[in-house]
NUMAR-90230 format. One line per field, with one value per residue (C-alpha): residue number from 1; x, y, z. Coordinates in nm, 3 decimals, always signed. Example, Ala and Ser with C-alpha at 12.3 -4.5 7.8 and 13.67 -1.06 7.14 Angstrom:
<pts>
num (1 / 2)
east (+1.230 / +1.367)
north (-0.450 / -0.106)
up (+0.780 / +0.714)
</pts>
This chain:
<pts>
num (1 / 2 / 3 / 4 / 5 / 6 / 7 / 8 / 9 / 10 / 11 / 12 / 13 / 14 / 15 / 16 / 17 / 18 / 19 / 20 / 21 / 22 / 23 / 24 / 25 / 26 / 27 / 28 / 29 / 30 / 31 / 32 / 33 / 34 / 35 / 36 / 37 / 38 / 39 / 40 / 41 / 42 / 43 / 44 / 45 / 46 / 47 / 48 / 49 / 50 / 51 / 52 / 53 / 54 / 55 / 56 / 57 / 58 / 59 / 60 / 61 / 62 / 63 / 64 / 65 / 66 / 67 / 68 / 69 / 70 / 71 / 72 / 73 / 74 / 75 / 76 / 77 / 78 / 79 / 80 / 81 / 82 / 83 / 84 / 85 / 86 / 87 / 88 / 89 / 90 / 91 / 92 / 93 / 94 / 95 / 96 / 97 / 98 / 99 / 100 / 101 / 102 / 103 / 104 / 105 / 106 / 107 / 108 / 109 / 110 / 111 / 112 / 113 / 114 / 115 / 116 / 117 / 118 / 119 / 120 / 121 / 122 / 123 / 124 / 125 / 126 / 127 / 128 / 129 / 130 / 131 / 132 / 133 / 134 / 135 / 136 / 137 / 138 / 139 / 140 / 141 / 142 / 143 / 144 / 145 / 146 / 147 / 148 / 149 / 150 / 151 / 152 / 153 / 154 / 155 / 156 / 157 / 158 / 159 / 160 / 161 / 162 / 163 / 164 / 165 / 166 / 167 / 168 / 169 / 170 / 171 / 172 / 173 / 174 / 175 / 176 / 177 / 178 / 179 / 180 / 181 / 182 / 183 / 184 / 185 / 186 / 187 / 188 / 189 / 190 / 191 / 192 / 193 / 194 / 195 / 196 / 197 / 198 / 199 / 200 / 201 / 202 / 203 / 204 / 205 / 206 / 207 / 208 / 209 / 210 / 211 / 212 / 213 / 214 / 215 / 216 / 217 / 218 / 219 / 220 / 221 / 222 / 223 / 224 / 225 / 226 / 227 / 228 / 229 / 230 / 231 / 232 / 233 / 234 / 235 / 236 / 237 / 238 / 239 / 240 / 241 / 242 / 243 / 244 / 245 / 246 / 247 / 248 / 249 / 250 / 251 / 252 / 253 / 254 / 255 / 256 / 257 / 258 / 259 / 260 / 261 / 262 / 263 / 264 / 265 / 266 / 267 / 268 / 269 / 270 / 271 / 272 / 273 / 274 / 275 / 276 / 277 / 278 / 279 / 280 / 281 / 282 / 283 / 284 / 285 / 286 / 287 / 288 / 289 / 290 / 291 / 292 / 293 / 294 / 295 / 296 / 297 / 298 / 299 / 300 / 301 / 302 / 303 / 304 / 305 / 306 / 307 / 308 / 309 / 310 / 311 / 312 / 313 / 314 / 315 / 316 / 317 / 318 / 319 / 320 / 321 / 322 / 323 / 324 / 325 / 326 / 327 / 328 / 329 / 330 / 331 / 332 / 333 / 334 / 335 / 336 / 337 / 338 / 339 / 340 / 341 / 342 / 343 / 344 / 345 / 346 / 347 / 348 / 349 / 350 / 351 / 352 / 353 / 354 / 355 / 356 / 357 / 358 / 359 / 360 / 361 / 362 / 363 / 364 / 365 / 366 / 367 / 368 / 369 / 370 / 371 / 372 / 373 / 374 / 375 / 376 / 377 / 378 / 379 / 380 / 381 / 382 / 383 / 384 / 385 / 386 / 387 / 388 / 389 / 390 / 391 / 392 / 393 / 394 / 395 / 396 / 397 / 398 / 399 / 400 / 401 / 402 / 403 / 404 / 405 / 406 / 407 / 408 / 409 / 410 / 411 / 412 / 413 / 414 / 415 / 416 / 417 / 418 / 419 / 420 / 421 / 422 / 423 / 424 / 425 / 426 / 427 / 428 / 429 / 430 / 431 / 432 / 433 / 434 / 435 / 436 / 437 / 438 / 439 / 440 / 441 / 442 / 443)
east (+0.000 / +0.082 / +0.216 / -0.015 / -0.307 / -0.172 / -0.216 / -0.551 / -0.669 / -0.504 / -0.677 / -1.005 / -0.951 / -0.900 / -1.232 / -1.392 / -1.301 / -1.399 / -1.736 / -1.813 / -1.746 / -1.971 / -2.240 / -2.161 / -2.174 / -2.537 / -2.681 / -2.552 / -2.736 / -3.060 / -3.006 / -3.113 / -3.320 / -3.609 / -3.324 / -3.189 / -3.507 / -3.429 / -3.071 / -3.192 / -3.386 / -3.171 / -2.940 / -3.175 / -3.299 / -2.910 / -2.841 / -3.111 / -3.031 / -2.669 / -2.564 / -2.443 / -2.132 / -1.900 / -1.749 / -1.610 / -1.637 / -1.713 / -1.467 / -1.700 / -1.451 / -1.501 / -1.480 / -1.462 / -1.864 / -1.974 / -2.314 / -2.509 / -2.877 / -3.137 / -3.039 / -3.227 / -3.202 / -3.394 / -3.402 / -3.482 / -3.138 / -2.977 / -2.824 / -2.771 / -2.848 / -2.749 / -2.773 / -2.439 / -2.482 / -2.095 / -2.041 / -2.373 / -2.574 / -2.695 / -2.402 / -2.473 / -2.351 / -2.364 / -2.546 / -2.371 / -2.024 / -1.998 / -1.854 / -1.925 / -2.060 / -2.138 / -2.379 / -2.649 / -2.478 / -2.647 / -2.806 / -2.784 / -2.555 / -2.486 / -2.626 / -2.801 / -3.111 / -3.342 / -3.139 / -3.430 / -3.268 / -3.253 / -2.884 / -2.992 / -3.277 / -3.197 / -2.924 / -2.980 / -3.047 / -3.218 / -3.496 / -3.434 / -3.626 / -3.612 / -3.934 / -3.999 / -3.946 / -3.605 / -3.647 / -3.430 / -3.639 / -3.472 / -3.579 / -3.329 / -3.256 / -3.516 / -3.805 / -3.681 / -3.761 / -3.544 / -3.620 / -3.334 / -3.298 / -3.085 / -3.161 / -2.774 / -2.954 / -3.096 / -2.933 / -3.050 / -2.859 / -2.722 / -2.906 / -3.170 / -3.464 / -3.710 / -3.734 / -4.062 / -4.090 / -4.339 / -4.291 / -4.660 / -4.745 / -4.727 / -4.346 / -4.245 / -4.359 / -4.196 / -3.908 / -3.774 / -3.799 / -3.795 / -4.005 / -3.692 / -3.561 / -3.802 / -3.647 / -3.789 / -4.076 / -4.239 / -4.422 / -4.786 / -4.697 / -5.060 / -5.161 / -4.786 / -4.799 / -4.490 / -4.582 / -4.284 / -4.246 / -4.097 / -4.015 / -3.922 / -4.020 / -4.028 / -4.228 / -4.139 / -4.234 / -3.930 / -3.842 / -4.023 / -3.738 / -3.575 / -3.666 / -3.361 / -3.476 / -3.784 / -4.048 / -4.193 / -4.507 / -4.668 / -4.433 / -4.634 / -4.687 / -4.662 / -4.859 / -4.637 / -4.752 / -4.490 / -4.601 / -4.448 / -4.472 / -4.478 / -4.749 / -4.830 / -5.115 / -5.186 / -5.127 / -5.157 / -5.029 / -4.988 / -5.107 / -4.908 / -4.655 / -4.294 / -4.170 / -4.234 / -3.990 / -4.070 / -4.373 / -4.436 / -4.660 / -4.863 / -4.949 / -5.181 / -5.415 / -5.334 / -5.257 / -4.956 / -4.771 / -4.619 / -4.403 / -4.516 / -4.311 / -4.483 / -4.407 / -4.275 / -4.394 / -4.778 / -4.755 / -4.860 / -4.779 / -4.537 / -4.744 / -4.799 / -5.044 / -5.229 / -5.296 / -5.562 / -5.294 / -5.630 / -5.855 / -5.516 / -5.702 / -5.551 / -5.762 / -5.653 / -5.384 / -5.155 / -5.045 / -4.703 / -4.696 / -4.325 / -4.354 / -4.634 / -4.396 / -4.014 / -4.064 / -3.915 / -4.168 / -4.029 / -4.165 / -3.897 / -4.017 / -3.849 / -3.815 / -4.088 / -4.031 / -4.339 / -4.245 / -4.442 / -4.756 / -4.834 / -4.566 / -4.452 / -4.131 / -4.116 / -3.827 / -3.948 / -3.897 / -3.532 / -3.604 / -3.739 / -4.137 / -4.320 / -4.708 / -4.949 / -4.989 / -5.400 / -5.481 / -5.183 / -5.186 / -4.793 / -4.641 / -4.304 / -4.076 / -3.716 / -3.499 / -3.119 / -3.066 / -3.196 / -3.402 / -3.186 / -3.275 / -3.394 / -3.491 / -3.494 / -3.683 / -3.548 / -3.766 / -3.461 / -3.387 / -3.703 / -3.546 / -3.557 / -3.247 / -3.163 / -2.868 / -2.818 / -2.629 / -2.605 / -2.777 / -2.658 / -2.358 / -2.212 / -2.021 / -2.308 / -2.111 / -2.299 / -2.394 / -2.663 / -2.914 / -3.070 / -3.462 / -3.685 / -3.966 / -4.224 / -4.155 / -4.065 / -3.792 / -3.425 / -3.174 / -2.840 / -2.619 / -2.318 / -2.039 / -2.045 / -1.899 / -2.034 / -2.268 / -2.608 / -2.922 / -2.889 / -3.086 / -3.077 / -3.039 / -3.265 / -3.144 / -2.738 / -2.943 / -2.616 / -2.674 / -2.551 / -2.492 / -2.337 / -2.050 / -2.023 / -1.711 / -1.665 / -1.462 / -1.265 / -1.135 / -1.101 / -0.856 / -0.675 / -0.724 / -0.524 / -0.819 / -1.059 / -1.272 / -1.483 / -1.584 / -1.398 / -1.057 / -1.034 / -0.986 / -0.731 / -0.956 / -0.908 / -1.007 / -1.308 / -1.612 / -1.731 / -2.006 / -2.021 / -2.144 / -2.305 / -2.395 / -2.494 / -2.189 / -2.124 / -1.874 / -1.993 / -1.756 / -1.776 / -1.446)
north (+0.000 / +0.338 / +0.577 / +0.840 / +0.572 / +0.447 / +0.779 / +0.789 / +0.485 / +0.549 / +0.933 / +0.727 / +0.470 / +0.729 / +0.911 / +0.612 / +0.521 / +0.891 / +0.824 / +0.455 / +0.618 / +0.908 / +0.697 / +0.386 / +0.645 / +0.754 / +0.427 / +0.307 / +0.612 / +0.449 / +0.104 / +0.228 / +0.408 / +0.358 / +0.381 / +0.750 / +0.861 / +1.192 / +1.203 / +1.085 / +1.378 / +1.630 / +1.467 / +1.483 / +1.840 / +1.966 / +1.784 / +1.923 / +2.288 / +2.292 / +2.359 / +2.145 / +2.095 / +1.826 / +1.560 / +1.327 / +1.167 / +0.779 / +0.670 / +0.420 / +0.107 / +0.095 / +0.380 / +0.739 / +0.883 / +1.092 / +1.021 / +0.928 / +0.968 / +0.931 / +0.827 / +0.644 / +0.595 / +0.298 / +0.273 / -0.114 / -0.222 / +0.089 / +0.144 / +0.445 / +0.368 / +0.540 / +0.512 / +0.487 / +0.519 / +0.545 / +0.137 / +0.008 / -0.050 / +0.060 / +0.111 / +0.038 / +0.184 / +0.090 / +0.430 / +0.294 / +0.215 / +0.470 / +0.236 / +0.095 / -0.242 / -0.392 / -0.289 / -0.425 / -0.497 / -0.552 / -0.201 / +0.003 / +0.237 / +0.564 / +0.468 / +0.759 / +0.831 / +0.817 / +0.557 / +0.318 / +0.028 / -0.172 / -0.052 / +0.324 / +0.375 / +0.551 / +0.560 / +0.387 / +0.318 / +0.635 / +0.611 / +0.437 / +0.293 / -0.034 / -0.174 / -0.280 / -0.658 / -0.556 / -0.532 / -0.272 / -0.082 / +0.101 / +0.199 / +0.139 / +0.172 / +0.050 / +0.106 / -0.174 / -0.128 / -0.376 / -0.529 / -0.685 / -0.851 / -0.645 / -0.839 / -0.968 / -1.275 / -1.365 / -1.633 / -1.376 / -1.116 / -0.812 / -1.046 / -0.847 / -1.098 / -0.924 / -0.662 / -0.541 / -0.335 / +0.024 / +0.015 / +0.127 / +0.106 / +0.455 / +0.486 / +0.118 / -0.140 / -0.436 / -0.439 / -0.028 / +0.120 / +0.476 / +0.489 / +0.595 / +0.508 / +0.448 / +0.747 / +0.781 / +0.631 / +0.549 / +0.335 / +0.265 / +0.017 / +0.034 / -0.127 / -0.277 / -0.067 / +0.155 / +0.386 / +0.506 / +0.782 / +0.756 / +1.133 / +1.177 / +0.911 / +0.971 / +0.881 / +0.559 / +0.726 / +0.838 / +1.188 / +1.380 / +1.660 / +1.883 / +1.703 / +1.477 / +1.329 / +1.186 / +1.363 / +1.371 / +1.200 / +1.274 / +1.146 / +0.830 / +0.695 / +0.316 / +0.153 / -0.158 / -0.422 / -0.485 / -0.824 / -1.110 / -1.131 / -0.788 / -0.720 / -0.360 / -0.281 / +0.057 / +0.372 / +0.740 / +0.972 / +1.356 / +1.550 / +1.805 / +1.753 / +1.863 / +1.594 / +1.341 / +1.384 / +1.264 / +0.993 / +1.019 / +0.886 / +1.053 / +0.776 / +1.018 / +1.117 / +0.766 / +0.950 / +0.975 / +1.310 / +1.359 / +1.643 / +1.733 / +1.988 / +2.243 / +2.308 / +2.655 / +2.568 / +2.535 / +2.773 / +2.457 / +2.537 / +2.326 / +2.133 / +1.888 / +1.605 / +1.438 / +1.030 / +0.771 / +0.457 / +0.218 / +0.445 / +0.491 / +0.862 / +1.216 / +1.341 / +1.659 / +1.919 / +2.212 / +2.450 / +2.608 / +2.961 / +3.066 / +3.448 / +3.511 / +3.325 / +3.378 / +3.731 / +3.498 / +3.251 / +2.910 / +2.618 / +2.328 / +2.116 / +1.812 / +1.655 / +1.672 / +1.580 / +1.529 / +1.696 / +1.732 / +1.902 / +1.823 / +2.046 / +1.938 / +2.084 / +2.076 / +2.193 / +2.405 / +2.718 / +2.696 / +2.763 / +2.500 / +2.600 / +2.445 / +2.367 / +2.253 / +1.916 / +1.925 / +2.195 / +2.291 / +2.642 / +2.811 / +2.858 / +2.983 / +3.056 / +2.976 / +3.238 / +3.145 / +2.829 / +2.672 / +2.354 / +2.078 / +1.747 / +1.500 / +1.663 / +1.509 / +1.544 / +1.404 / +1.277 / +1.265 / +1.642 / +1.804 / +1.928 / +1.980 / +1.915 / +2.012 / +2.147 / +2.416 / +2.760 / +2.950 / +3.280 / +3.483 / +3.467 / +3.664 / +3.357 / +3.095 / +2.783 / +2.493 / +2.371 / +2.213 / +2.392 / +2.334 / +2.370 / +2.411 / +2.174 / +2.296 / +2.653 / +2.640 / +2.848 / +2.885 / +2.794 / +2.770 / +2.696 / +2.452 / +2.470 / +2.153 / +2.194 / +1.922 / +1.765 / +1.654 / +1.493 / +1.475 / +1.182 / +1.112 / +0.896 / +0.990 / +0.766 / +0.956 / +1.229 / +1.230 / +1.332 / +1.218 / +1.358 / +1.232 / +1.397 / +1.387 / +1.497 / +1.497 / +1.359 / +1.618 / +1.594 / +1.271 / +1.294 / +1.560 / +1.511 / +1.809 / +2.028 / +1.899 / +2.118 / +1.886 / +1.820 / +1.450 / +1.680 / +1.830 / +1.459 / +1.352 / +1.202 / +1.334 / +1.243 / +1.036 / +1.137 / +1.014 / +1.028 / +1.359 / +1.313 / +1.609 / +1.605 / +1.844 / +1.966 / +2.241 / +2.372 / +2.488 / +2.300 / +2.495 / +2.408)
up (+0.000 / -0.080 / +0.179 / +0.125 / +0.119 / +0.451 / +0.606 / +0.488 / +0.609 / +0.941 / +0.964 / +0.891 / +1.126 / +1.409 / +1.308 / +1.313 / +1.675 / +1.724 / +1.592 / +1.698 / +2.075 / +2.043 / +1.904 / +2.179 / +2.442 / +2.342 / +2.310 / +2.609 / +2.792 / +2.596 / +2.771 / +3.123 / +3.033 / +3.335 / +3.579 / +3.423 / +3.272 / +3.363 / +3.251 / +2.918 / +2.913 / +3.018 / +2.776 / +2.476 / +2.560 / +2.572 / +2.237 / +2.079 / +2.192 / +2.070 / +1.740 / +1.462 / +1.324 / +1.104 / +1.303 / +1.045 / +0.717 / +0.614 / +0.254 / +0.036 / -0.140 / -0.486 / -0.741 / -0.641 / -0.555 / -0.893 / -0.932 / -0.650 / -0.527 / -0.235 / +0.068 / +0.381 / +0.698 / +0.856 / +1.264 / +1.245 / +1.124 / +1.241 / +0.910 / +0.656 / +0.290 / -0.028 / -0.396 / -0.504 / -0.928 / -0.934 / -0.798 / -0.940 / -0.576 / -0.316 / -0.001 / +0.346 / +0.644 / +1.010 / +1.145 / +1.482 / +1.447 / +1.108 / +0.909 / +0.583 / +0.582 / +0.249 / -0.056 / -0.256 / -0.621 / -0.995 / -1.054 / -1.391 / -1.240 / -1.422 / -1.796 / -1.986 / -2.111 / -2.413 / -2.627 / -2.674 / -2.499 / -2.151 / -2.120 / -2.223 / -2.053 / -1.751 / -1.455 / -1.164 / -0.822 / -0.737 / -0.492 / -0.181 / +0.122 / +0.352 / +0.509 / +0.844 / +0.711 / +0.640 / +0.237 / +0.026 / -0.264 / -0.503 / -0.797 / -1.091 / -1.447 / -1.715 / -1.544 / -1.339 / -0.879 / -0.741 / -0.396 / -0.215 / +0.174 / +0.373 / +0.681 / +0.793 / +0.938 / +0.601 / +0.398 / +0.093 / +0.251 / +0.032 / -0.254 / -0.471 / -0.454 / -0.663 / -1.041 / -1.087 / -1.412 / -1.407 / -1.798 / -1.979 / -2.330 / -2.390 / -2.361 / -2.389 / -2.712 / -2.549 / -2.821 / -2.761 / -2.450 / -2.373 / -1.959 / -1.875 / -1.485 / -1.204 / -0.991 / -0.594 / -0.416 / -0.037 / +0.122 / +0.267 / +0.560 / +0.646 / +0.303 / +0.194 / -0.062 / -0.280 / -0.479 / -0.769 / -0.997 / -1.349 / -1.407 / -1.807 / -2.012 / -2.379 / -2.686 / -2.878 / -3.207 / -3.403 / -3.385 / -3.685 / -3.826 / -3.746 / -3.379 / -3.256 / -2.983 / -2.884 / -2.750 / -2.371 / -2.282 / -1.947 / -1.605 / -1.410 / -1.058 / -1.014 / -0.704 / -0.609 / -0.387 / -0.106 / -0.094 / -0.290 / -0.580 / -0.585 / -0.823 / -1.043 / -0.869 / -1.092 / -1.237 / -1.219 / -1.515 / -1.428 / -1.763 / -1.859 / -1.541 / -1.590 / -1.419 / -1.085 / -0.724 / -0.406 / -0.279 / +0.080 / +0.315 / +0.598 / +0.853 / +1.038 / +0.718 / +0.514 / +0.247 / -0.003 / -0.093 / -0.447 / -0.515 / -0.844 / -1.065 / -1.291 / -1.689 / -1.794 / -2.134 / -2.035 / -1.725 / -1.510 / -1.141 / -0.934 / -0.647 / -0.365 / -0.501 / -0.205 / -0.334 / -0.147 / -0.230 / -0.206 / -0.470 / -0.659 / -0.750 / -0.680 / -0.439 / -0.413 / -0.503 / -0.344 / -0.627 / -0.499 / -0.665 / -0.685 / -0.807 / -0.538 / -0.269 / -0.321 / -0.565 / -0.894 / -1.079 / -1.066 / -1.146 / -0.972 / -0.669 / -0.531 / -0.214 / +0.080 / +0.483 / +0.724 / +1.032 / +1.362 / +1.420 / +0.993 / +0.912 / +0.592 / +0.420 / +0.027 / -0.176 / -0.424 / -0.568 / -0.489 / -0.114 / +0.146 / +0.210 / +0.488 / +0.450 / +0.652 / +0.531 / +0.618 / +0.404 / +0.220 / +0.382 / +0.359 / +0.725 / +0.645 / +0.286 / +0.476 / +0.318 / +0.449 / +0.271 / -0.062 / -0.095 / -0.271 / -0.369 / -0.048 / +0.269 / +0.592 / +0.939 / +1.237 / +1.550 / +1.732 / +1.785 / +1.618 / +1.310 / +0.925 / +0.693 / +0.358 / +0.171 / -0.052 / -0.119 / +0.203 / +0.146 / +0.412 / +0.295 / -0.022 / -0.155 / -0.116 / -0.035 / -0.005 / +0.335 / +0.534 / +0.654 / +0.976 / +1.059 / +1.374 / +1.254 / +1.535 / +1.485 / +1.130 / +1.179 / +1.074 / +1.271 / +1.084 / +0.788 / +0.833 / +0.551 / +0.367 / +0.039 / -0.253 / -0.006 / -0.076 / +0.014 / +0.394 / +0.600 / +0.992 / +1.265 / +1.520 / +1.794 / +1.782 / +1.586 / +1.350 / +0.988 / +0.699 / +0.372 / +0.050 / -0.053 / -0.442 / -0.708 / -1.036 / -1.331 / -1.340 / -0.916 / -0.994 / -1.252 / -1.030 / -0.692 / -0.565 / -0.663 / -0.433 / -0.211 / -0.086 / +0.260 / +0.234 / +0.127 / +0.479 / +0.665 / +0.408 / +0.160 / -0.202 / -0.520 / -0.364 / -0.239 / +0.116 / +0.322 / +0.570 / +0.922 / +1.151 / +1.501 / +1.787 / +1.986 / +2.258 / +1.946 / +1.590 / +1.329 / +1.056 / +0.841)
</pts>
């Protein structure tokens, strides 16, 4: 091994020991818990108080992270998922120990779009979840949502164990196929049902000149059953849509969310669509009006968190906006940060997470932004340079974030500025992990 790969491995191997203590010491407070139920408390209250800040970073084996996705976290195996494009699976990480700990293999990884083909029809895994029987979903190139066991008692373990195709006639003939990937989903764990979006699939028709590529037909939900054999219960096609993000379920209303973006070509307003999974209908719809909300029309909406008290935060218009999810009435346009991809609420301390550019300051780096979920307010911006699509723990309350490069780091690592570069990993993406401290970390 290389010297400078040695030194790496032996920074990490510190950090991890860091970490694995930090989280050890919290669970262990957990264990006696009627004994010290009002250390606990005291404990929790402080933690959620203080401010966060970057303790550490996790390296991924394999090839260097340049396209990734969603990520998960799932408190029954106490792990941290995340679709890794860039090594063709889905990586898993003990959310305990911070450590890697294997990955789900045989996905599409990061093929393109639009080529008419199984192996050009879309990148893959994006969407992400695990269900309380310890089942990976991810939805995958080619139309294709994979379901694999991630239960390490399972002789199916790491093994994908299901492929259900959301393919429909009207962008797939059986010999072309242009449905494109089947990007994010959720999950109805009072029915066992997923529900999937395919965002941009494309006519089969030939393109008619001067036209090069083929034209757009209107983005699609897919109701899954979770049960095997995992039949395509249904469909529901979004006229005139400019695209598909986030499913999300609302155990309190039994009801899904769908993140629905808007078309600048028809006018069509981003929105919130609110979906009976049993009816498979639309029941009804929350128009998000950009120009009347944020001052600049907009029509971009992606990922959606259910919070307490029905506050839901939505990513849209560039900014993180927090409905009430009964009514779809707007509590508060959060002006400090922008919205990102995923967002994330955590039970453990209360909050919101997402990352985008920093608006309070003139520079804009990208960092993670940190929201009161009962008050709906700002609370702060922590530096975090190329990270993305943050998910939580609530039981450490540590967050997570992907850290993604580029090509073009990769080929030089001394120009890194990531997030990873500052523990002594260049040239390689990582995974970035946040906590609450008594110190703000803000490298």
């Amino acid at each position: 091994m290389k010297l400078k790969e040695l030194a790496g491995y032996v920074l990490f191997l510190g950090l991890a020991v860091t970490l694995t203590s930090s989280v050890s010491a919290r669970a262990g407070e957990g264990k006696d818990k009627d004994k010290d139920d009002c250390k606990e408390s005291d404990h929790h209250e402080h933690n959620a108080k203080t401010p966060v800040g970057l303790v550490g970073v996790i390296p991924i084996p394999g090839n260097p992270i340049t396209s990734a996705d969603i990520a998960w976290v799932d408190p029954g195996t106490e792990r941290y998922y995340f679709a890794d494009r860039s090594n063709f699976g889905v990586d898993i990480i003990d959310a305990e120990s911070n450590v890697w700990v294997g990955r789900v293999t045989g996905m599409a990884g990061p093929k393109p779009s639009g080529g008419g083909t199984a192996d050009t029809n879309g990148p893959g895994p994006n969407g992400v979840l695990v269900t309380p029987n310890r089942k990976l979903w991810a939805g995958d190139g080619n139309s294709t949502v994979r379901v694999a066991d991630v239960d390490p008692d399972s002789s199916h373990y790491l093994s994908i164990i299901g492929s259900i195709s959301t393919a429909i006639p009207a962008c797939d003939t059986g010999a072309t196929h242009y449905c494109g990937r089947a990007d994010e989903l959720g999950y109805d764990p009072k029915d066992r049902i997923i529900l999937v979006a395919n965002n941009a699939p494309l006519s089969p028709a030939a393109p008619v000149p001067p036209a090069t590529a083929h034209a757009p037909v209107d983005p699609y939900a897919t109701f899954i059953s979770a049960v095997p054999p995992y039949p395509v219960l249904g469909h529901i096609v979004f006229a005139g849509a400019g695209g598909l993000e986030q499913p999300l379920w609302d155990p309190e209303i039994h009801r899904f969310f769908l993140t629905v973006p808007g078309n600048a070509t028809t006018g069509k307003l981003p929105s919130v669509a609110v979906i009976n999974a049993t009816s498979m209908m639309v029941e009804k719809s929350y128009t998000i009006d950009c120009q009347a909300l944020t001052g600049i029309p907009g029509f971009g909406t992606t990922g959606i968190a259910l919070g307490a008290f029905q506050h839901l935060l939505v990513s849209a218009c560039g900014s993180p906006i927090i409905l009430n999810a009964l009514n779809g009435h707007v509590i508060n346009v959060i002006k400090q940060v922008g919205g990102g991809d995923e967002v994330w609420y955590n039970s453990g301390d209360g909050r919101f997470y997402v990352t985008g550019a920093d608006k309070t300051q003139a520079a804009m780096p990208q960092s993670l932004g940190v929201i009161d979920a009962e008050t709906s307010n700002w609370l702060q911006n922590v530096k975090a340079l190329r990270a993305k699509n943050p998910a939580a723990f609530a039981e450490t309350n540590n967050i997570y974030t992907i850290v993604q490069i580029n090509a073009a780091i990769v080929a030089a690592p001394a120009t890194d500025d990531s997030v990873c570069k500052d523990f002594g990993f260049r040239g390689t993406g990582c995974i970035a992990v946040f906590t609450h401290s008594d110190r703000d970390d803000d490298r």
